[in-house]
RODO-2510 file (C-alpha; in nm, 4 decimals, decimal comma):
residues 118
     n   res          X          Y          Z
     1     x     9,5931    14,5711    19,9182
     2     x     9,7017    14,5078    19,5772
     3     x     9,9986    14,3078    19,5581
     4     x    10,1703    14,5137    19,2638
     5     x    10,1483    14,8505    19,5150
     6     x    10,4336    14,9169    19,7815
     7     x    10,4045    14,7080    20,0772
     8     x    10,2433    14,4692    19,9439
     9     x    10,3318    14,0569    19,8966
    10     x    10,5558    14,0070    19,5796
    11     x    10,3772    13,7742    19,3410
    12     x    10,5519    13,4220    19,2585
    13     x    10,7761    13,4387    18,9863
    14     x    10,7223    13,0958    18,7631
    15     x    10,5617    12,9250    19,0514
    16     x    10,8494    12,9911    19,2880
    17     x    10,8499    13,2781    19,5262
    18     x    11,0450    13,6096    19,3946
    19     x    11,4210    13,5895    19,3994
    20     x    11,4493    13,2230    19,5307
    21     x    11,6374    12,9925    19,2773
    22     x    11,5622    12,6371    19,1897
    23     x    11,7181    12,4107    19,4449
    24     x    12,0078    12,2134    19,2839
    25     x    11,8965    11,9263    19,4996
    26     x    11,5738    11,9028    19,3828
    27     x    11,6421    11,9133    19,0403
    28     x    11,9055    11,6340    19,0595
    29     x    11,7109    11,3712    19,2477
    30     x    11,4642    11,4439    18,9544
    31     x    11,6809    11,3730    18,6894
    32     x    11,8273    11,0782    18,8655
    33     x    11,4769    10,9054    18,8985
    34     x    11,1913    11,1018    18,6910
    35     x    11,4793    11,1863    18,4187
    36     x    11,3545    11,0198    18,1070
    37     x    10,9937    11,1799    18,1366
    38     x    11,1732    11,5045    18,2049
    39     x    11,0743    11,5758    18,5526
    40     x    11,3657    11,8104    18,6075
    41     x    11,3282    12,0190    18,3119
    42     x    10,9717    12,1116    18,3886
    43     x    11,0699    12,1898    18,7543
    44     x    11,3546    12,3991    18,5952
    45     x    11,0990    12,5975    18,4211
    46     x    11,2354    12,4246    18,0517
    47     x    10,9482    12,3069    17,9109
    48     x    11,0333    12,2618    17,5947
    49     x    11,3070    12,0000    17,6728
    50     x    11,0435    11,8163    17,8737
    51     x    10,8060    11,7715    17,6397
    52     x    11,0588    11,6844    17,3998
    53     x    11,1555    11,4027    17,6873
    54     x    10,7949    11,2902    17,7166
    55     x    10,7689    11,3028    17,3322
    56     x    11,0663    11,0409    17,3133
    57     x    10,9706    10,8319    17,5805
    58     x    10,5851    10,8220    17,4368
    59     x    10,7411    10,7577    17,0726
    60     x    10,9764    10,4939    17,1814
    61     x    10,7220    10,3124    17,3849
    62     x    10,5073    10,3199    17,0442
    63     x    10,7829    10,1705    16,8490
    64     x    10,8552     9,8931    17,1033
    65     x    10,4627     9,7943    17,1366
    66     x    10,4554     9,8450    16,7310
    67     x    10,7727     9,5357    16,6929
    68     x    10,5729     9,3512    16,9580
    69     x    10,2645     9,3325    16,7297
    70     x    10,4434     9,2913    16,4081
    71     x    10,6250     9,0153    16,5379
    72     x    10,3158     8,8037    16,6813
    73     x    10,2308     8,5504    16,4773
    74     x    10,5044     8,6389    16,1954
    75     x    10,7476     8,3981    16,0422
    76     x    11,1503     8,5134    16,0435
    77     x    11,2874     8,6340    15,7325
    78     x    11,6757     8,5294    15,7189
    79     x    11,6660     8,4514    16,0435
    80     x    11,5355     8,8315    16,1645
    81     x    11,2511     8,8031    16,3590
    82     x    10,9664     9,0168    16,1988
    83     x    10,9455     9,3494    16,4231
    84     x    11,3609     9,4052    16,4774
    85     x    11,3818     9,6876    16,3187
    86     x    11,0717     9,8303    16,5162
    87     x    11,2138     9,7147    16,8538
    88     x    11,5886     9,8827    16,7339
    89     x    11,4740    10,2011    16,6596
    90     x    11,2581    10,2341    16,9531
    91     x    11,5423    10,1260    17,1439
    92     x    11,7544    10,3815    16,9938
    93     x    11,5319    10,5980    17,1046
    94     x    11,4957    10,5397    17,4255
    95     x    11,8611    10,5133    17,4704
    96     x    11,9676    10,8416    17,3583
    97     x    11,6736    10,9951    17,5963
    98     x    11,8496    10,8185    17,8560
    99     x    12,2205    10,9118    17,7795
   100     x    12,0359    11,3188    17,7174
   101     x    11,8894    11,2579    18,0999
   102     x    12,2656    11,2365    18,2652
   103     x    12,4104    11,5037    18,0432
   104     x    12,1178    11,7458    18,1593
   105     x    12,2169    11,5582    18,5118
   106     x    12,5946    11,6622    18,4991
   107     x    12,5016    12,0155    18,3709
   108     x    12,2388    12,0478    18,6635
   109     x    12,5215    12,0066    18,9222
   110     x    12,7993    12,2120    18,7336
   111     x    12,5736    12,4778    18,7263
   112     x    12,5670    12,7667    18,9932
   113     x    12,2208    12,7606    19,1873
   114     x    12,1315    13,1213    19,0634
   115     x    12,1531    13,0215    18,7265
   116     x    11,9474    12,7260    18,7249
   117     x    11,6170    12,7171    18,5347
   118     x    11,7668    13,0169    18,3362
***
């Protein structure tokens, strides 16, 4: 039996099964500990906003490693260690990623259960 004919088993709908909505639970404990790699955006079906969180978390990782090896070895210029400016930007970054993971978190549990992952 096909599964598009009467009778038969409705398909998934974006890997959940037909007319079930994303469990608020679910997508709050991932935001609480899986937040800043965007956990709960790709189990909301947003997959744009969790690449975009990988993407930060990759880039910021970069620019911290990049002020690490800038600064080995290096002599201080006025006093700023060689790197800063690496290590503050990457910081940055991974700050606001941070601060966008309990906004998303906040939204997630204002938000109605049918309209989550919408």
């Amino acid at each position: 039996m096909h599964l598009d004919q009467p009778g038969g088993a409705s398909p998934p709908r974006n890997g959940r099964r037909a007319g079930r909505p994303a469990s608020r639970l679910a997508a709050a404990l991932l935001a609480v500990f899986l937040g800043d790699v965007g956990a709960h955006n790709f189990y909301l079906r947003q997959f744009i906003r969790g690449a975009l969180h990988v993407l930060f978390v990759v880039l910021s990782v970069a620019l911290l490693l990049q002020g690490s090896r800038v600064s080995a070895g290096a002599p201080a210029l006025a006093g700023i260690p060689p790197g800063a400016d690496w290590y503050l930007v990457g910081l940055v970054i991974l700050g606001a990623n941070g601060l966008w993971r309990w906004v998303e978190l906040v939204v997630i549990l204002a938000t109605p259960a049918p309209r989550l992952g919408r």
